[in-house]
VOMI-685336 format. One record per residue: residue number from 1; residue in three letters; x, y, z of N, C-alpha, C, O, CB in turn. Coordinates in steps of 0.2 Angstrom, whole numbers. Glycine has a CB too. Example, Ala and Ser with C-alpha at 12.3 -4.5 7.8 and 13.67 -1.06 7.14 Angstrom:
<recs>
 num residuo  n_xx  n_yy  n_zz ca_xx ca_yy ca_zz  c_xx  c_yy  c_zz  o_xx  o_yy  o_zz cb_xx cb_yy cb_zz
   1     ALA    66   -28    39    62   -22    39    66   -16    39    71   -17    42    57   -22    45
   2     SER    64   -11    35    68    -5    36    64     0    39    67     6    40    70    -3    29
</recs>
This chain:
<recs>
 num residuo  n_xx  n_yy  n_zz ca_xx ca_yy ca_zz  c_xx  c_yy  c_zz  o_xx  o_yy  o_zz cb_xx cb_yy cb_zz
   1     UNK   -39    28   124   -34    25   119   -36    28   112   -42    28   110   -34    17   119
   2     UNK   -30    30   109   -31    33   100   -35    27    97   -33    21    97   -23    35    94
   3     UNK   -40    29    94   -44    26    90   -39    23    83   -34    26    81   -51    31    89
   4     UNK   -41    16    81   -35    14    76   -38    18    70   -43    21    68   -35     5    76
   5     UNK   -32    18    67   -34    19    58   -36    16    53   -39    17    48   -28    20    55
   6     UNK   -34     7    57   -39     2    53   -40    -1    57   -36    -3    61   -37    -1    47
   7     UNK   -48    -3    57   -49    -8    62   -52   -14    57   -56   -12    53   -54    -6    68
   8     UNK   -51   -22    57   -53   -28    55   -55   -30    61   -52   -30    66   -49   -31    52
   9     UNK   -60   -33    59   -65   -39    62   -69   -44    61   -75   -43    58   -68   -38    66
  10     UNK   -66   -50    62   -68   -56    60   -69   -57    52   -74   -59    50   -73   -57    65
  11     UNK   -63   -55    48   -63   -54    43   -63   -64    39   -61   -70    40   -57   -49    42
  12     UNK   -65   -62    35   -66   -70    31   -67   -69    26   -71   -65    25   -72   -76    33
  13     UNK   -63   -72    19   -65   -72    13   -64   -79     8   -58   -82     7   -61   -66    11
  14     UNK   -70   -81     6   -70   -87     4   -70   -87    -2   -75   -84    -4   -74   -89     7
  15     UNK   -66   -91    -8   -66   -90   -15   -69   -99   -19   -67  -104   -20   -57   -89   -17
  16     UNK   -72   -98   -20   -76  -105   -24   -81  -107   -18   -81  -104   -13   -71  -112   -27
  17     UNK   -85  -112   -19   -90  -115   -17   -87  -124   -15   -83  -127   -18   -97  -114   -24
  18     UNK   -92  -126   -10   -93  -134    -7   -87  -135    -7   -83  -131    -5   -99  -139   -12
  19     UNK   -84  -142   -10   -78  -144   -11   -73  -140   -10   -69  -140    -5   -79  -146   -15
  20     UNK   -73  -135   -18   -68  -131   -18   -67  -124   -18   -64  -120   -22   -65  -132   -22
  21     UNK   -72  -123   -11   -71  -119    -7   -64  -115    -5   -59  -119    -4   -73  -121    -3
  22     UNK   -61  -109    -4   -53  -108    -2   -54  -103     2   -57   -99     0   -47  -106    -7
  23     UNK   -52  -103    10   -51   -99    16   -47   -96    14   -42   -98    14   -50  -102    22
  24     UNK   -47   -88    11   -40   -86     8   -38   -80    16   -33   -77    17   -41   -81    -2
  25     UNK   -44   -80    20   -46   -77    27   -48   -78    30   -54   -78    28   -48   -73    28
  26     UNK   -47   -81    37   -49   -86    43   -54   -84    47   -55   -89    51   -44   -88    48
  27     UNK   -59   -78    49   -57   -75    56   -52   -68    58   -50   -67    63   -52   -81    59
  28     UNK   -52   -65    55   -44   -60    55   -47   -54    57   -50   -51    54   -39   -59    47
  29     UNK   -43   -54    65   -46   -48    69   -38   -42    70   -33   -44    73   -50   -52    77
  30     UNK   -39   -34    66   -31   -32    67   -33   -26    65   -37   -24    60   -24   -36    62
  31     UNK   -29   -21    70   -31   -14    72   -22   -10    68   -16   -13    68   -33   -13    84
  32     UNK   -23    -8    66   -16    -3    62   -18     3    63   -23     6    61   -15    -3    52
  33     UNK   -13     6    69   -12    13    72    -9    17    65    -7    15    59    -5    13    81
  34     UNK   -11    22    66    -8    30    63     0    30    64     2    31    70   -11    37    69
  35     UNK     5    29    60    12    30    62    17    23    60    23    23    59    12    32    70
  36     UNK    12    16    61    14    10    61    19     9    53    19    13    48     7     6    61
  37     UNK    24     4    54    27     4    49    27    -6    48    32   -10    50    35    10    51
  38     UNK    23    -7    46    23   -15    48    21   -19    40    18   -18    35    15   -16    55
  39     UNK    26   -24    42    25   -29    38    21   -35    39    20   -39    44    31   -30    36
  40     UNK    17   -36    33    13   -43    31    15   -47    30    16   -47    24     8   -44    27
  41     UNK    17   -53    33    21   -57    30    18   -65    32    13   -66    35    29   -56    34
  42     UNK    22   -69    27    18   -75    26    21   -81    20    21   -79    15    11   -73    25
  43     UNK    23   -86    21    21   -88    13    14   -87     7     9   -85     9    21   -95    15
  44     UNK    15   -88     0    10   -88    -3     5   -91     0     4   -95     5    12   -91    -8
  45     UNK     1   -89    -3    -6   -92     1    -7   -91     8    -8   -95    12    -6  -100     0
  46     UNK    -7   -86    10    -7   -86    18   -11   -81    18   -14   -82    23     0   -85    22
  47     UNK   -13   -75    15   -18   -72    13   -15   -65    14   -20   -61    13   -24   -74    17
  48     UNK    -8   -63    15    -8   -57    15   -12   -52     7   -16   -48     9    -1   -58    15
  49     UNK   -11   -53     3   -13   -49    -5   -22   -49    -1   -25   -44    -1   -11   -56   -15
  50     UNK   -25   -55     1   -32   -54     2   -35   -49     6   -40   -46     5   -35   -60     4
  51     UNK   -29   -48    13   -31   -45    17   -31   -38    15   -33   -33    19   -27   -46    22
  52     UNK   -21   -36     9   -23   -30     9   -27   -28     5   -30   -23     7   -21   -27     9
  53     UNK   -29   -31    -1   -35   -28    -4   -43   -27    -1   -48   -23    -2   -35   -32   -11
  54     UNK   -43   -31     4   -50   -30     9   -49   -22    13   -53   -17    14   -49   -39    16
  55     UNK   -41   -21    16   -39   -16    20   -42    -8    14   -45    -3    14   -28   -18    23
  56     UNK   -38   -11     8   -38    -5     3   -46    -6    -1   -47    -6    -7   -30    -5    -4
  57     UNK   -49    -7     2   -57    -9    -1   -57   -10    -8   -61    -7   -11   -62    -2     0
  58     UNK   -51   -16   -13   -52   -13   -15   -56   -24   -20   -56   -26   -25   -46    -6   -18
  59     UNK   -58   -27   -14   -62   -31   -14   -66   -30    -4   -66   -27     1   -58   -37   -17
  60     UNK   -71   -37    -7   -75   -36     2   -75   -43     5   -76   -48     2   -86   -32     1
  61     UNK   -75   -42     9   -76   -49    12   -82   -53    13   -87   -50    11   -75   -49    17
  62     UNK   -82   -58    15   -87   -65    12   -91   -63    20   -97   -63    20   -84   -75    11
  63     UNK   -87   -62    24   -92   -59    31   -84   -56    37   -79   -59    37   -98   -67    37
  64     UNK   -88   -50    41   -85   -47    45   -85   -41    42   -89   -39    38   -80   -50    46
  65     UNK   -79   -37    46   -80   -30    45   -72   -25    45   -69   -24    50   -85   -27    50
  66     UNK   -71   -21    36   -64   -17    39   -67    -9    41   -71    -6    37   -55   -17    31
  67     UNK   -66    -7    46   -69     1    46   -61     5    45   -56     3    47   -75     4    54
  68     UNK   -63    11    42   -55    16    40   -57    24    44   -62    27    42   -53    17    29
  69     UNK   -54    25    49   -54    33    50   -61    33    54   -64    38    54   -55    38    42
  70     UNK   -64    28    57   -70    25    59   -74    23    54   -78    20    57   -72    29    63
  71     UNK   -76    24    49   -82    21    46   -80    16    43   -74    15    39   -85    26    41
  72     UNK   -86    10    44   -86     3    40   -87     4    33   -91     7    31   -91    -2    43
  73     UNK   -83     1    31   -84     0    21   -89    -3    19   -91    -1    14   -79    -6    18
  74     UNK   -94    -7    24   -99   -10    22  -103    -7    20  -107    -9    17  -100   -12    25
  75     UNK  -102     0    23  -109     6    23  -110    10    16  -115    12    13  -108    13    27
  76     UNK  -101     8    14  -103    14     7  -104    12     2  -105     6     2   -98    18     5
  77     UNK  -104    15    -2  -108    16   -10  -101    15   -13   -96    16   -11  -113    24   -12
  78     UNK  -104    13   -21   -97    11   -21   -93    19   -24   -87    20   -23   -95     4   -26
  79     UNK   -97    23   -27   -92    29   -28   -90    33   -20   -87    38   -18   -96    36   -33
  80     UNK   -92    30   -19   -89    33    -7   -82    29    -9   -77    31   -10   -97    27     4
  81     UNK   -84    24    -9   -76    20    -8   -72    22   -15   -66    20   -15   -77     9    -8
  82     UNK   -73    24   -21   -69    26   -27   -65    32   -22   -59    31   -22   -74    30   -34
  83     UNK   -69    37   -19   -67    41   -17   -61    40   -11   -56    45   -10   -72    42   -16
  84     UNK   -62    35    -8   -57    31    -1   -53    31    -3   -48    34    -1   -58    25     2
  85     UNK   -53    27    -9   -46    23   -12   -43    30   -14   -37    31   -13   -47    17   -20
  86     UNK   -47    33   -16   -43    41   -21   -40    45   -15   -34    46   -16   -50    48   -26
  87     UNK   -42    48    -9   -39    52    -5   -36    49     0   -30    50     2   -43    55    -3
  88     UNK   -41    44     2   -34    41     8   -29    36    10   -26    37    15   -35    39    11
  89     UNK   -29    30     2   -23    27     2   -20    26    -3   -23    27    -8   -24    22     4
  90     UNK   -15    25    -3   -11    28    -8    -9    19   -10    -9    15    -5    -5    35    -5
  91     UNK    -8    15   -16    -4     9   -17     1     8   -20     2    12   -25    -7     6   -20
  92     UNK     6     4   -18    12     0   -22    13    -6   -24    16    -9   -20    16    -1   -20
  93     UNK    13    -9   -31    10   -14   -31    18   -18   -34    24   -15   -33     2   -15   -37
  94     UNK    18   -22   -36    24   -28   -35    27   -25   -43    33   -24   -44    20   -38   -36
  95     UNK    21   -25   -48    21   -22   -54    22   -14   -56    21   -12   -62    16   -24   -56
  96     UNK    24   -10   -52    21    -5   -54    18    -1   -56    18     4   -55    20    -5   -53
  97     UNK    14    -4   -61     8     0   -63     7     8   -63     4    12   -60     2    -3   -59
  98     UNK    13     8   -68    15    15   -70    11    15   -77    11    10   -81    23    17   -69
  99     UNK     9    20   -79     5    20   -87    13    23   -92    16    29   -92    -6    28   -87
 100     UNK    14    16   -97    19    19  -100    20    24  -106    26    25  -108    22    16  -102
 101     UNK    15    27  -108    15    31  -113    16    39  -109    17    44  -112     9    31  -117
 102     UNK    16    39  -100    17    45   -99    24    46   -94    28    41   -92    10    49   -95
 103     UNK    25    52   -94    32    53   -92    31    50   -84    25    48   -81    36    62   -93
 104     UNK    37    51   -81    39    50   -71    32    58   -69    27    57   -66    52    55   -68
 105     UNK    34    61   -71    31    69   -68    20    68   -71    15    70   -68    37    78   -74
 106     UNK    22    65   -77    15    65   -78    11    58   -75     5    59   -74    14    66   -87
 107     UNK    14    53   -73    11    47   -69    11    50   -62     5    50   -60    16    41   -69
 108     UNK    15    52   -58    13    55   -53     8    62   -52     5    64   -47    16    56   -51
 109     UNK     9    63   -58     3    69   -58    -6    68   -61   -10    71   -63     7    76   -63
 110     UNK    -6    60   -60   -12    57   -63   -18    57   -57   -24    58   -57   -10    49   -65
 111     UNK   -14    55   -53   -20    55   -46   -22    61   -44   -27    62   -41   -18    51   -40
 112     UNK   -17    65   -46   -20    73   -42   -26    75   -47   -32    76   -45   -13    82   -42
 113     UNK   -25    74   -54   -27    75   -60   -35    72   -57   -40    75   -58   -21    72   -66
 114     UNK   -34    65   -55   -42    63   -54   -46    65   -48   -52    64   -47   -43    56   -53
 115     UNK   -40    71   -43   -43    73   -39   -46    82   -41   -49    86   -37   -39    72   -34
 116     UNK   -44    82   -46   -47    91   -48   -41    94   -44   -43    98   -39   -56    95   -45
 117     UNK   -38    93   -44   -31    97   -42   -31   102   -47   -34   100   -52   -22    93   -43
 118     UNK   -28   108   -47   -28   110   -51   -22   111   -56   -18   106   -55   -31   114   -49
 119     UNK   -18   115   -61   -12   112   -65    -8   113   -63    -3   109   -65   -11   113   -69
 120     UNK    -6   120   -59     1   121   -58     2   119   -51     8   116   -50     2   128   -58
 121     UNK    -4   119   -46    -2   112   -40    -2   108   -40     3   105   -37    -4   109   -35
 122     UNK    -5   104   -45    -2    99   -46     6    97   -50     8    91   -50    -6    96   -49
 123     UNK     8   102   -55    15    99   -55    21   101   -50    27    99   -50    18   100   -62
 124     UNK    18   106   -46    23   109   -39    22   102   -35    27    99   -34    22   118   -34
 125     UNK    18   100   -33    15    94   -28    21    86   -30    26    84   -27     4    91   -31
 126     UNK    19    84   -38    22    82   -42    29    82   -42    31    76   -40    19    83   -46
 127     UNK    34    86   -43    39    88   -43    40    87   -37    44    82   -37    40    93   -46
 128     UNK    39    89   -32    40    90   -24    41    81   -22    44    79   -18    33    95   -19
 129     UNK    37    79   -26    34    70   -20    41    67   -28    43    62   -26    19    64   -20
 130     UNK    43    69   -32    48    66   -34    56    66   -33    60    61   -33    46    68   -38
 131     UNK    57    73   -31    62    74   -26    61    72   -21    66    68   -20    63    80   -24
 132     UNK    57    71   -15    57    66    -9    59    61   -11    62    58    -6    50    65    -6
 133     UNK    60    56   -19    61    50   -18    68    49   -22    71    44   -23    56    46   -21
 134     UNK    70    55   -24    76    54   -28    78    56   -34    83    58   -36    77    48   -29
 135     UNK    72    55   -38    70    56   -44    74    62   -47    75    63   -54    63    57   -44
 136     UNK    76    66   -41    77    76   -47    81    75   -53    87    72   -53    82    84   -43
 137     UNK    78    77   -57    80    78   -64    78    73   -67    80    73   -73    86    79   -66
 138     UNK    75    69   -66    71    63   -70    63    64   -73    61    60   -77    69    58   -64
 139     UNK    61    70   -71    55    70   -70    51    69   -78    46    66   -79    54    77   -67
 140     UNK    55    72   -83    52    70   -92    53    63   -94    51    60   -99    56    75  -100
 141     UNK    57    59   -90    59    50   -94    54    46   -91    52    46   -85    67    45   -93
 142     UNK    52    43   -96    46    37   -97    50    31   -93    56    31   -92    43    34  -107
 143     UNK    45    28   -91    48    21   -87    52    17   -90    57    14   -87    43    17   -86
 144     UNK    50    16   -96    55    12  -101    62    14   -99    66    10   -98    54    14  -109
 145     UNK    62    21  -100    69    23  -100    74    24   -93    79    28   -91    69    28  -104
 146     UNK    69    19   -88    71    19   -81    73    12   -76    70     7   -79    64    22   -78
 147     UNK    77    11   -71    77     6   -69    72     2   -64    70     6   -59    81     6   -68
 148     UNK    70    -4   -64    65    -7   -62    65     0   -55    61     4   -55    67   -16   -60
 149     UNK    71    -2   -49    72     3   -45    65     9   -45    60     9   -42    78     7   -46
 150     UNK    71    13   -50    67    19   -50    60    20   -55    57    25   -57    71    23   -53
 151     UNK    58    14   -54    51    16   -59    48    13   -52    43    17   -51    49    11   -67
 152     UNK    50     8   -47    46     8   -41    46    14   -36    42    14   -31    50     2   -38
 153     UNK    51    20   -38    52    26   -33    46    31   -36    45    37   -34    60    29   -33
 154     UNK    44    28   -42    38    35   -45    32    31   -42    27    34   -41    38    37   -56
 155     UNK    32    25   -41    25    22   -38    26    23   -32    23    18   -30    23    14   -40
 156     UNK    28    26   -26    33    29   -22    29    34   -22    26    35   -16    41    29   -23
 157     UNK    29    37   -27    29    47   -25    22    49   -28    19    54   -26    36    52   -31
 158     UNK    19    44   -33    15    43   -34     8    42   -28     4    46   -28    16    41   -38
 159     UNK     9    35   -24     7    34   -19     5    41   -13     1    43   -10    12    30   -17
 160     UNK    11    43   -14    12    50   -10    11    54   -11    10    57    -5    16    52    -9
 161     UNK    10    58   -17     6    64   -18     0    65   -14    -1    70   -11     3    65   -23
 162     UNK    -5    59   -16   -13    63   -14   -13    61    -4   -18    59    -2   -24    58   -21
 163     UNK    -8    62     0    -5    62     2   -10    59     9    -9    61    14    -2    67     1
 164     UNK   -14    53     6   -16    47    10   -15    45    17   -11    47    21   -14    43     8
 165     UNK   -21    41    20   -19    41    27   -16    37    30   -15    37    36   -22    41    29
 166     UNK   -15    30    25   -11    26    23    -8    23    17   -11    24    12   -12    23    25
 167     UNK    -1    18    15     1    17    10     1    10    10     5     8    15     7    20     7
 168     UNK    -2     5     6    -3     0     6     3    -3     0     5     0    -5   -11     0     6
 169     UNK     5    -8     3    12   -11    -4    11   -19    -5    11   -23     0    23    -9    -2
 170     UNK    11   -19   -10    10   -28   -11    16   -30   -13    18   -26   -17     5   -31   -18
 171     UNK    22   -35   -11    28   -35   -12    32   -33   -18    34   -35   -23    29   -40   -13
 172     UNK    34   -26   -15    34   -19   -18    43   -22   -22    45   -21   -28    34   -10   -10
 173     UNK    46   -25   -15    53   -28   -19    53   -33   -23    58   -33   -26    59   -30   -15
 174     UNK    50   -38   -25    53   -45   -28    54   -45   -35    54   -50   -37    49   -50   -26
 175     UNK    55   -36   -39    57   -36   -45    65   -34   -43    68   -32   -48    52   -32   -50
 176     UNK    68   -33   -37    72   -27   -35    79   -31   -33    79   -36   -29    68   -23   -28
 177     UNK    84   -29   -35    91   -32   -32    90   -31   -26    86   -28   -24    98   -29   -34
 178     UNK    95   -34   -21    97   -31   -15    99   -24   -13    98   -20    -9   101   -34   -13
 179     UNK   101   -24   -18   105   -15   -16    98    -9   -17    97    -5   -14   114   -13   -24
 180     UNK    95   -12   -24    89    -6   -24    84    -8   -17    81    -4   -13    82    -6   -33
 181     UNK    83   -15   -15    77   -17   -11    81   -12    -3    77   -10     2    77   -27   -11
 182     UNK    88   -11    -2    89   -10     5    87     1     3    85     5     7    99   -13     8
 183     UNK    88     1    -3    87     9    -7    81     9    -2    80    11     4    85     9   -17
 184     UNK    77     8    -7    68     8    -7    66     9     1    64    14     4    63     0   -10
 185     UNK    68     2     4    65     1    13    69     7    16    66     9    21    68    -8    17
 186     UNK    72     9    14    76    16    16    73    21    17    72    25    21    81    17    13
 187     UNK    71    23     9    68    28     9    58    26    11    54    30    12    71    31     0
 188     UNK    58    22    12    50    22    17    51    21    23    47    24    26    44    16    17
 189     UNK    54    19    26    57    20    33    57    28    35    56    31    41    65    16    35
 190     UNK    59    31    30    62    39    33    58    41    31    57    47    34    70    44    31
 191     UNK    52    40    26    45    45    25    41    43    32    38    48    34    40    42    17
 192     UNK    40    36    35    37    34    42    40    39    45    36    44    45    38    27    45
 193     UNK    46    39    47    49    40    51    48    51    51    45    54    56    55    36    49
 194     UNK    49    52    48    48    62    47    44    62    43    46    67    39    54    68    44
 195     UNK    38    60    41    32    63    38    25    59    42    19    62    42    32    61    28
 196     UNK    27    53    45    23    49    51    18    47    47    12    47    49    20    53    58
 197     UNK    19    45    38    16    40    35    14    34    37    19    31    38    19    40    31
 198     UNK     9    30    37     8    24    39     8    19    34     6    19    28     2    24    42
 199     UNK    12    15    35    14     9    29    11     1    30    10     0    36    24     9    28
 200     UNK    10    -3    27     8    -8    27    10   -13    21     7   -13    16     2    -7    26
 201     UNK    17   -17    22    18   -20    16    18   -27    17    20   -30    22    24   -18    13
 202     UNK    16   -30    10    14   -37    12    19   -39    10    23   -35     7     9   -41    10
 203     UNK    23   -46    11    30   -47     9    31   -56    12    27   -60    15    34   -40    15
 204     UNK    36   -58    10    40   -66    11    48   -63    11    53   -66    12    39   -74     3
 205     UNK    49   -57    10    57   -53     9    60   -52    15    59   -46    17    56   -46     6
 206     UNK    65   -56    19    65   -56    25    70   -48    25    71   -44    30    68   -63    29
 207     UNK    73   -46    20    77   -41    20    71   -33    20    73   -27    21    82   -42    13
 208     UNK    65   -35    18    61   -30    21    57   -31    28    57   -26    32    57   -30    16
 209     UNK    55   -38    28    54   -36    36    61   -36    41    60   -35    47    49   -44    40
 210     UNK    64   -36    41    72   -32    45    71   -24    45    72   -21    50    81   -35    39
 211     UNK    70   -19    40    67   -14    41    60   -10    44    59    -4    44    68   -13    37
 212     UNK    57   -15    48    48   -15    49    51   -15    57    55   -19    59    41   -23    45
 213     UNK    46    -8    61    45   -11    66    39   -14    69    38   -14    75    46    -7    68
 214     UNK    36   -16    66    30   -24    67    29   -26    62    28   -24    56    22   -23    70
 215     UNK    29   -33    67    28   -39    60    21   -43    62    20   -44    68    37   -46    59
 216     UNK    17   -45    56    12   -48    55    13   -53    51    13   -52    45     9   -44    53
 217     UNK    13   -59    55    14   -65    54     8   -70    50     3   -70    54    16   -66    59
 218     UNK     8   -72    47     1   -75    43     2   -82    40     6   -83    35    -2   -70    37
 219     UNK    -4   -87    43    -3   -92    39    -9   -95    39   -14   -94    43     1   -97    42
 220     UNK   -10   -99    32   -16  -101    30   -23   -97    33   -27   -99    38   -15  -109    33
 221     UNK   -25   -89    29   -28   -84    31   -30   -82    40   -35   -81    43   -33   -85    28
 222     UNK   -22   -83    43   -24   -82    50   -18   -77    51   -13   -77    48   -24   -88    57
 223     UNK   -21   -74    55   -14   -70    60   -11   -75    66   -14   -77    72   -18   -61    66
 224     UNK    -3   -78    64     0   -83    68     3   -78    74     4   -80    79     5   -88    64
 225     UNK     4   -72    71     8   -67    77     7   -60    74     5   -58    69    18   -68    78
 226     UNK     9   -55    81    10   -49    77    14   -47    87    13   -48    93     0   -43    72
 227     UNK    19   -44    81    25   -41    88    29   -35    85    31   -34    79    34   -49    91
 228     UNK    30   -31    88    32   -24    88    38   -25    92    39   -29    97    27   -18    92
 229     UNK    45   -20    87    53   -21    90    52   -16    97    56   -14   101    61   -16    83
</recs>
């Protein structure tokens, strides 16, 4: 059997002490193949956001173990895991955390930029993961001068450049009408689908889990289900 891409076990993460202690993670044992296109779903508090920042290293758990590509997180240093975060997952966050003083073309060309890319692949790379999302001819307007949408399709392309081994998204729609949210789930479905990106989005948006072929069900830091269409 293919060795998974992410493997969790017996993940637990606990926030305050004695009394008011909080289980924001139970227990949470969950393998994410290469190719998967699956949503994290749950109400608030159910621990999706904890899991994925545990998945994207980019906190640790109170006990247990996530390993990526085989190696446990536990092992590394933390410029090993600067590194992780930099090459192999790419993020989407709810906000996203696009830096507004630079253009569409210079935000995505940030992360190559911290990888020593060098200048001219990096704005052909840049340009290229911008067209993948729609963007052409967008590439000099600042976010400001963009719609929620499309400022969520440069955190999209940005994600996508340093071209990761998975894309982790924290309720990538809930700034998003319907009509951009069915946009967006569209255009990640067809990057899963012909580029065999692995996606992970955490979510309460049933119009995003309707696009997911596995759903990951979560309550009060447990996995209540997880089923594949």
């Amino acid at each position: 059997m293919m060795q998974a891409l992410v493997t969790c076990r017996g993940l637990t993460k606990v926030f305050g002490k004695g009394e008011l202690a909080v289980h924001a993670l139970d227990g949470v044992d969950l393998d994410i193949h290469r190719g998967d296109f699956a949503t994290l779903a749950g109400p608030s508090g159910s621990g999706k956001t904890t899991l994925l920042n545990m998945i994207g290293a980019l906190d640790k758990p109170t006990s247990g173990e996530v390993t990526i590509e085989g190696t446990p997180l536990s092992t590394m240093s933390k410029a090993a895991l600067s590194e992780l975060r930099l090459e192999k997952i790419g993020f989407i966050f709810q906000a996203y955390n696009l830096i507004p003083v630079l253009s569409a073309l210079e935000n995505v060309e940030f992360v190559l930029q911290l990888q020593h890319v060098g200048a001219a692949e990096r704005r052909e790379r840049a340009t290229a993961a911008l067209h993948e999302v729609g963007l052409a001819g967008m590439e000099s307007r600042r976010p400001s001068a963009m719609s929620g949408g499309q400022q969520q399709r440069i955190a999209v392309a940005r994600a996508l450049v340093s071209r990761p081994s998975i894309v982790l998204a924290d309720e990538p729609t809930a700034n998003l009408d319907s009509t951009t949210t069915a946009e967006l789930m569209e255009l990640m479905s067809r990057l899963n689908r012909d580029n065999g990106i692995t996606f992970v989005i955490g979510t309460h948006d049933p119009r995003v889990m309707a696009h997911s072929q596995r759903h990951i069900e979560m309550i009060d830091g447990k996995i209540e289900s997880d089923t594949n269409d």
